[in-house]
C-alpha positions as CSV (number, residue, x, y, z in Angstrom):
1,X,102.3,196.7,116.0
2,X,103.4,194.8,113.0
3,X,101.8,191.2,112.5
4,X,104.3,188.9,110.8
5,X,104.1,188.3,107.3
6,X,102.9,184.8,105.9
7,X,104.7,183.0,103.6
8,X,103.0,180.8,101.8
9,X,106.8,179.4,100.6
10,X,107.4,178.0,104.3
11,X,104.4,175.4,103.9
12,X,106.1,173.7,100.7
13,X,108.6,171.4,102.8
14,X,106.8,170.1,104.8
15,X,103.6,169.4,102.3
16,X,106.1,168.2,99.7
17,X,107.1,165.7,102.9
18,X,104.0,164.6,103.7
19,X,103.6,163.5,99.8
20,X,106.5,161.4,99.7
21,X,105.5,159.8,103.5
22,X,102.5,158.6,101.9
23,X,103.8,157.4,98.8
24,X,106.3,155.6,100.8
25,X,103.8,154.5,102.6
26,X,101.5,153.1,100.4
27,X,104.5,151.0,98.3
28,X,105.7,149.7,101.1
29,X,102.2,148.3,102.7
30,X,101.2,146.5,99.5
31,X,100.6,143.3,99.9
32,X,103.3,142.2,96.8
33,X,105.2,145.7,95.8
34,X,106.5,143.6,92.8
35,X,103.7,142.6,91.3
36,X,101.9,144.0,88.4
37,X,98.4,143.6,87.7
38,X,97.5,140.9,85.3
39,X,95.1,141.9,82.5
40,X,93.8,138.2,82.1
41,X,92.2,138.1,85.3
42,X,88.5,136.8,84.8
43,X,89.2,135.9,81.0
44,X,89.9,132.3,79.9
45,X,93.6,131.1,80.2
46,X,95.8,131.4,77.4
47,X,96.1,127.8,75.2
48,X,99.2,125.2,76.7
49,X,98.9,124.2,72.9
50,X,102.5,125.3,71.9
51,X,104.0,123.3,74.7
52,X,105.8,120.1,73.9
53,X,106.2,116.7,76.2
54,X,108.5,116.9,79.2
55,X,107.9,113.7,80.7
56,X,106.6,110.3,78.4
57,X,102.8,111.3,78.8
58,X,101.6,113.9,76.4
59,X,102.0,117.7,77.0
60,X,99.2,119.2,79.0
61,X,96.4,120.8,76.7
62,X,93.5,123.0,76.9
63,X,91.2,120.4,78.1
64,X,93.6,119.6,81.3
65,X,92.5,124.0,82.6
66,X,89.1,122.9,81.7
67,X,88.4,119.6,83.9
68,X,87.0,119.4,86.9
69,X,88.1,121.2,89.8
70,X,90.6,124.3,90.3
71,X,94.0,123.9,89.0
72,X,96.9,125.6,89.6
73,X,99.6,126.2,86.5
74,X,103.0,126.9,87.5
75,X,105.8,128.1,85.3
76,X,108.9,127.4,86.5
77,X,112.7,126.2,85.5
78,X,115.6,123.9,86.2
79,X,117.7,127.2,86.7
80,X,115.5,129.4,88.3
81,X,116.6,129.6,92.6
82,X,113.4,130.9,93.6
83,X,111.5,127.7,91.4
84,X,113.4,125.6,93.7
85,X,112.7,127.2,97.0
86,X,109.3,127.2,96.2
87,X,109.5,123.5,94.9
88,X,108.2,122.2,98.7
89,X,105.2,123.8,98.6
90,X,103.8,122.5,95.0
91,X,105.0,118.9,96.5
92,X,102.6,119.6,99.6
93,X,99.9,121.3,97.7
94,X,99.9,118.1,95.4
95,X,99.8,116.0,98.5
96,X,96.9,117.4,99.6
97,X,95.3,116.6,96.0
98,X,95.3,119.7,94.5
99,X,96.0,119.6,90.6
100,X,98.8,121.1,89.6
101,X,100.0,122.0,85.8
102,X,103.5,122.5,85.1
103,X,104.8,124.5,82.5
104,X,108.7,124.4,82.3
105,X,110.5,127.6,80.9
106,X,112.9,128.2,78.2
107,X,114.6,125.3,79.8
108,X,116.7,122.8,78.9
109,X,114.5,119.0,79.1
110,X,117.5,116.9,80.3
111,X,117.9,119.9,83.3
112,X,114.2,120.0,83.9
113,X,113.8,116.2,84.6
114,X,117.1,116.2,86.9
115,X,115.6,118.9,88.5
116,X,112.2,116.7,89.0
117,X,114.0,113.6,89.7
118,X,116.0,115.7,92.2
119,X,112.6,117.5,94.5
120,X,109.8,115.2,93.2
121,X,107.3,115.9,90.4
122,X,104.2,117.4,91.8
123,X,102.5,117.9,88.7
124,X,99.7,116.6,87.1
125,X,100.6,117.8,83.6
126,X,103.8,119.1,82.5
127,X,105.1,120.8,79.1
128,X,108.1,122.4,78.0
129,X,108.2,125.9,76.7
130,X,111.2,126.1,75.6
131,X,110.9,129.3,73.3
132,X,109.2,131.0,75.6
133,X,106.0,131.5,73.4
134,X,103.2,130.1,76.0
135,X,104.8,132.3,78.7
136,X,103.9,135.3,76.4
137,X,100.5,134.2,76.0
138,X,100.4,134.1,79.5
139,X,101.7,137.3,80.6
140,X,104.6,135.8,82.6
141,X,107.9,138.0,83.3
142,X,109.8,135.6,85.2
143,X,109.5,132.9,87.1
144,X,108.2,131.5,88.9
145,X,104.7,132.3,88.3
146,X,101.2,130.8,89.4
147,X,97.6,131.0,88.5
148,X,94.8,129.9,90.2
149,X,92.8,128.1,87.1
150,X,88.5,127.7,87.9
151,X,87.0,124.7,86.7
152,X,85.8,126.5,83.8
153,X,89.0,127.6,82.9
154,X,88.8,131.2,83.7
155,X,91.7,132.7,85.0
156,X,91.4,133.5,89.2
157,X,94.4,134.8,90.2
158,X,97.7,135.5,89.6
159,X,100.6,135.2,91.6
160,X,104.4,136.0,90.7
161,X,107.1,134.9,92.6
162,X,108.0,132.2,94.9
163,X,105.2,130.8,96.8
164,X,105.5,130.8,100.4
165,X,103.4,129.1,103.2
166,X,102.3,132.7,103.9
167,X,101.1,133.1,100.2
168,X,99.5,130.1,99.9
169,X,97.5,130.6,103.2
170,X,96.5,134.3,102.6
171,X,96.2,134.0,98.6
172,X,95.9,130.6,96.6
173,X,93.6,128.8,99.3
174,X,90.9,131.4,99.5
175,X,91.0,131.7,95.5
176,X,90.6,127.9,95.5
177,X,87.8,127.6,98.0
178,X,86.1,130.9,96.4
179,X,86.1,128.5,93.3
180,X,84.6,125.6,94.1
């Protein structure tokens, strides 16, 4: 009697299936598929130095990541939808006290300020930069985008994108209560 002849071949489909199930897998259970790592994690922020005055008090500076307490720095702009979605939460997260640093975006002032007087200014500190330059220092590649900023002005955390009540809960407060 003649066994039947193995073929290695008829393995392949469904191995090459179970490779792209768990690559499909894995990018669609991270936690922010979008996101790319940030290489300034742990290091000191980048200078605000090249941003200019938004509003009539001076632009934020290096000092202002290097006071007491965790900030946050948020890039945004007048002409960015997901800057405005997101607008509530840096109005409630200010609210509740927490410092927040503004850093408007290749924006247009006169658009920026409407857009403030519009939602409320939540910031602490603002600047303008409007060539783009700090946002390179940064890392940014859109916005918005948000750090998480210790009191010695090392960089915590990184978060692009809108910030949602979810994100804030599961990311930004345990980065803020881990540094203080």
């Amino acid at each position: 009697m003649a066994r039947p002849s193995f073929n290695l071949l008829m393995l392949l489909p469904p191995l090459l299936f179970a490779v792209f199930a768990g690559l499909a897998w894995f990018a669609l259970t991270r936690e922010n598929p979008d996101e790319l790592p940030s290489a300034l994690i742990g290091r000191p922020a980048p200078s605000l130095a090249a941003t200019t005055a938004l509003r009539d008090d001076p632009a934020p500076t290096d000092a202002d990541l290097r006071a007491p307490g965790v900030k946050l720095v948020n890039f945004w702009a007048s002409w960015c939808g997901p800057c405005r979605a997101e607008h509530p939460m840096l109005e409630e997260l200010a609210a509740e006290g927490q410092t927040i640093v503004g850093v408007n975006y290749k924006d247009d002032p006169a658009n920026a300020r409407a857009f403030l007087a519009e939602l409320g200014d939540p910031f602490a500190a603002i600047g303008a930069d409007r060539s783009g330059r700090t946002g390179l220092d940064w890392g940014i590649y859109g916005v918005p985008e948000t750090f998480v900023i210790a009191p010695d002005g090392t960089i915590l955390l990184r978060h692009p994108g809108p910030l949602t009540r979810d994100i804030v809960e599961r990311r930004l407060r345990p980065a803020i209560a881990d540094a203080e």
